[in-house]
C-alpha distance (Angstrom), angle and dihedral (degrees) to the residues before:
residue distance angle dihedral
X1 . . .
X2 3.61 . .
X3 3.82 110.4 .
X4 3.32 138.2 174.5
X5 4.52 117.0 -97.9
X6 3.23 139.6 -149.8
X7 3.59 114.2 -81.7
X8 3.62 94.1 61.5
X9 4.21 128.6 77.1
X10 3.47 95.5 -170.5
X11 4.11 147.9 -0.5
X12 3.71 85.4 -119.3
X13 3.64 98.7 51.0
X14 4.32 105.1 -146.3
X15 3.58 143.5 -59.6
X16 4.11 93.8 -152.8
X17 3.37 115.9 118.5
X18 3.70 123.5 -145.9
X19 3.51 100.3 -80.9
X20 3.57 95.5 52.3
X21 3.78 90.6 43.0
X22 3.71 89.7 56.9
X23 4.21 88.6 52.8
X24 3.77 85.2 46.9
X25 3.96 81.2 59.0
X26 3.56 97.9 44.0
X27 3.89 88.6 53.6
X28 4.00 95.1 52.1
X29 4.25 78.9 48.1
X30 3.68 89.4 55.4
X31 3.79 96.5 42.5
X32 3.89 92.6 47.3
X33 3.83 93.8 46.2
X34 3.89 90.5 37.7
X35 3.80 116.2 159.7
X36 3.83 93.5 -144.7
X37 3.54 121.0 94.4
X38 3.83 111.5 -119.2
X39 3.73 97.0 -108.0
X40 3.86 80.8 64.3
X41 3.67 100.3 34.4
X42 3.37 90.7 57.1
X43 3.56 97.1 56.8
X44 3.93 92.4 40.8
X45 3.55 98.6 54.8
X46 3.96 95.4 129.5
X47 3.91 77.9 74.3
X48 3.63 86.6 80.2
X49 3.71 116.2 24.4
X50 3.77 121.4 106.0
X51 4.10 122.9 -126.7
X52 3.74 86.4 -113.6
X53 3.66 90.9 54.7
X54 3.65 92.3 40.3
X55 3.77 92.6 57.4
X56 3.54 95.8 63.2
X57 4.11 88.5 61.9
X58 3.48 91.8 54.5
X59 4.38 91.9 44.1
X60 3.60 85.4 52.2
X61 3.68 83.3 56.2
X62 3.54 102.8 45.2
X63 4.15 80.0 55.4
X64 3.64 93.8 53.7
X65 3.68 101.7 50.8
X66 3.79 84.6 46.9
X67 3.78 96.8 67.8
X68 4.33 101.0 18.9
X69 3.88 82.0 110.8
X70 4.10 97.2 55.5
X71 3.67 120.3 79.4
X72 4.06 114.9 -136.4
X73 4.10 138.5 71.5
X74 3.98 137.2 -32.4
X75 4.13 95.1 -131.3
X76 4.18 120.1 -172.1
X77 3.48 113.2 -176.0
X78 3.85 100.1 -169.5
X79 3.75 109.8 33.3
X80 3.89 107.0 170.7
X81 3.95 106.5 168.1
X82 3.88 94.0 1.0
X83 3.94 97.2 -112.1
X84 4.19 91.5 136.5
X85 3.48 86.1 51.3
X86 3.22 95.4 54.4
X87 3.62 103.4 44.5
X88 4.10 89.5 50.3
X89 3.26 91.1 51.8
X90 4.21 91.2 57.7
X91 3.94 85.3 39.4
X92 3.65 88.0 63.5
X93 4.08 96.9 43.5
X94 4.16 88.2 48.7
X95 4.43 94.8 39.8
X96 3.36 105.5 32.6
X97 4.05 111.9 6.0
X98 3.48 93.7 166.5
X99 3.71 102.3 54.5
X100 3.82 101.6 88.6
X101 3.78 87.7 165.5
X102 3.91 90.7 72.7
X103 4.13 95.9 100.4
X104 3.83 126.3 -170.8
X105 3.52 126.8 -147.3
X106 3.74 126.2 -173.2
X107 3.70 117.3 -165.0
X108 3.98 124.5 -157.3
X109 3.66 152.2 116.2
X110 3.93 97.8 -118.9
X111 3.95 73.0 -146.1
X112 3.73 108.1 90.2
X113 3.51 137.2 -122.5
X114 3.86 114.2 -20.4
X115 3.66 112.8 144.8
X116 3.86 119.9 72.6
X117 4.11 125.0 167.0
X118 3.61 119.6 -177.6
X119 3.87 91.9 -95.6
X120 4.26 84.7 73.7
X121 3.65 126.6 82.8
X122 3.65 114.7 -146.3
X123 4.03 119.2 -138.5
X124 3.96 137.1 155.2
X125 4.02 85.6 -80.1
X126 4.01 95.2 45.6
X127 4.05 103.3 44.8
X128 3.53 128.9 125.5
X129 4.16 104.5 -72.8
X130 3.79 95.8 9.0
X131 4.11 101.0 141.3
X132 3.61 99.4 21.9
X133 3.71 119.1 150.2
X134 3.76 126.5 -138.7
X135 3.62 126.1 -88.7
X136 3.75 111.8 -71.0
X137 3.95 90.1 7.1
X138 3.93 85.8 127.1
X139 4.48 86.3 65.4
X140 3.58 91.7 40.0
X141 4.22 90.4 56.9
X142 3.88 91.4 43.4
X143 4.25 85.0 55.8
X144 3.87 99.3 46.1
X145 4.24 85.7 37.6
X146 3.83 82.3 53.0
X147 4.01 97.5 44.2
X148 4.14 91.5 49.7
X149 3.96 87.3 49.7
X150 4.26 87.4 46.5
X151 4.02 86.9 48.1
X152 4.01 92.2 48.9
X153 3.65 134.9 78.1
X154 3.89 108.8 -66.1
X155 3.81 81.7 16.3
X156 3.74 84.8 165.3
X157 4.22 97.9 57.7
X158 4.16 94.5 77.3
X159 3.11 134.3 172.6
X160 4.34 104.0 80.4
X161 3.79 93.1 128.0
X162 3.29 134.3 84.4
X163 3.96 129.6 179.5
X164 3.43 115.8 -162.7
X165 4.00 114.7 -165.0
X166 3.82 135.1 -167.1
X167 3.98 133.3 48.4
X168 3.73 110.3 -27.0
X169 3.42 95.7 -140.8
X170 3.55 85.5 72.0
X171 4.04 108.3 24.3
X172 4.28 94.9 47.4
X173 3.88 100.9 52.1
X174 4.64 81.5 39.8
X175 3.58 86.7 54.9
X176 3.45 99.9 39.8
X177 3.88 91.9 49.0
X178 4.18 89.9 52.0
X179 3.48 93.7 53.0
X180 3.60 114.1 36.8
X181 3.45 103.6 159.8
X182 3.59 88.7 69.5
X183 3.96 116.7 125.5
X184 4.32 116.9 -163.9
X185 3.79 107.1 -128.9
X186 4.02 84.0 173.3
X187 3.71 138.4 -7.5
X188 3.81 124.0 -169.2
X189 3.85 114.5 -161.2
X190 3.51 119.9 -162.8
X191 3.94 105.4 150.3
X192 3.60 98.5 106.4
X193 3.52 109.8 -161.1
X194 4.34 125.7 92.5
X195 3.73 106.5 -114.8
X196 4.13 101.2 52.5
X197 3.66 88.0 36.3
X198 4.03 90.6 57.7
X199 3.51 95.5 42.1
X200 3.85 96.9 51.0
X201 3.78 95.1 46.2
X202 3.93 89.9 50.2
X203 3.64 84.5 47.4
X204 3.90 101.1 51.9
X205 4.50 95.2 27.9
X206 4.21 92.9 98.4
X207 4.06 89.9 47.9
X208 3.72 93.8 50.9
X209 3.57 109.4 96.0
X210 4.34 135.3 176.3
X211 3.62 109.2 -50.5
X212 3.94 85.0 22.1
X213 4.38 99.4 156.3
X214 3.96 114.8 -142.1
X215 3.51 117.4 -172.7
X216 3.96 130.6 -170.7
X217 3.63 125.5 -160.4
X218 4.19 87.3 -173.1
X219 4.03 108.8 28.4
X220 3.72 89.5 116.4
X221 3.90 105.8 23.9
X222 4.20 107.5 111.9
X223 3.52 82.8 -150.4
X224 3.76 101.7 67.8
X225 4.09 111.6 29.9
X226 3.09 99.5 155.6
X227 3.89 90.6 86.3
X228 3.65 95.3 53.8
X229 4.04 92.7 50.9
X230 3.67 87.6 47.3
X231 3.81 98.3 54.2
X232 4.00 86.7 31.9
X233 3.91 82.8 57.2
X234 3.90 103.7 44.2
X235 3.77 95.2 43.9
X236 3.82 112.1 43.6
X237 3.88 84.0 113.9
X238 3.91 98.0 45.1
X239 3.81 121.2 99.6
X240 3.70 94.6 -138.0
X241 4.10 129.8 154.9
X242 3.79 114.8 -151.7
X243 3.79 132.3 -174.7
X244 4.27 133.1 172.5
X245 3.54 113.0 -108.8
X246 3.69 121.6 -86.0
X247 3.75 96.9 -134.2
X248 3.67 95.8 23.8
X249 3.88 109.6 40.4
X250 4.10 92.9 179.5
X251 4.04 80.4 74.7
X252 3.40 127.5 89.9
X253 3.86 118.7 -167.6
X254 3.60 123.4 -152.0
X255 4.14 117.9 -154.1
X256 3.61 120.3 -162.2
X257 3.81 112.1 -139.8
């Protein structure tokens, strides 16, 4: 698949200027040299996480509540450190803590970006390797998944993850084809690029179902068409609303109808 690495923070880059970058580094100072000892720290993050940070949490919420009355999966295409995961994971424990059939399955090659077509622009944040993950990053995601799961409701029922790795051209129409009685509650695409894109949507279009949530980290980003021609592509014959995100306008969300 072709992810995002680990130079970038975002396919959009920032709008800070240098002022507010240098608070940004001030923050990370603070955090680092943090008078709190962990056990505290950890449950005092807020202390240290910026509004534009923040806003993704409560996104990721407005998401959740949107499909907590459909049956079927919690898909990422596009993982990078595993934060998405993460955070649907916790959704699930504080919506719907008794639904241990709500799985999650994170797709990506923990690689970087490899596959370009000529519908992709390349750029310092979509190169060959940008967004790859360290060695064995893939095992260390599974463990913290695992641990978040253990710490939840039914912490001792495991096994609701699932992280797929390798090119998703190949891995998301595999998966799809071993388990076809798998419906999409949600799928969250951030890989970018045309071909993987394409492939996964084909993949995943006869599981979606009414009510079926899309949503597109790149629809509208010049610098990464490829998604947009890929979902323009796949769904001229869907009956589909879509809107940007209220609190996050570089999101578009795709509705099923």
């Amino acid at each position: 698949m072709t992810l995002h690495g680990s130079t970038q923070t975002s396919s959009e880059g920032t709008s800070a200027d240098e002022q507010q970058l240098g608070q940004r580094r001030q923050l990370e100072r603070m955090f680092q040299e943090s008078p709190l000892p962990p056990e505290h720290l950890m449950f005092n993050l807020g202390m240290y996480t910026r509004s534009s940070v923040l806003v993704k949490f409560l996104f990721m919420n407005d998401i959740y509540q949107r499909i907590r009355h459909l049956p079927g999966v919690l898909v990422e295409l596009g993982v990078w450190w595993g934060q998405n995961l993460v955070l649907l994971e916790n959704l699930r424990a504080i919506h719907e803590p008794f639904n241990k059939q709500r799985i999650v399955v994170g797709f990506d090659t923990f690689s970087g970006y490899r596959t370009f077509t000529d519908k992709d622009i390349r750029g310092d944040v979509m190169s060959d390797g940008t967004y790859a993950t360290p060695p064995s990053y893939r095992d260390y995601l599974a463990s913290l998944l695992e641990a978040h799961e253990g710490a939840n409701a039914f912490g001792h029922q495991r096994g609701n993850h699932r992280l797929v790795e390798g090119d998703a051209t190949q891995t998301v129409p595999k998966y799809f084809a071993d388990h076809p009685e798998t419906l999409v509650a949600m799928a969250f695409f951030d890989i970018g690029t045309y071909l993987p894109t394409v492939e996964a949507l084909k993949a995943m279009k006869s599981s979606l179902m009414p009510g079926s949530v899309l949503v597109f980290d790149e629809l509208t980003w010049p610098g990464a068409p490829g998604e947009a021609i890929a979902f323009k592509e796949v769904f001229r014959d869907i009956d589909y609303a879509i809107e940007k995100a209220a609190l996050y306008p570089s999101k578009a969300i795709v509705t099923i109808k």
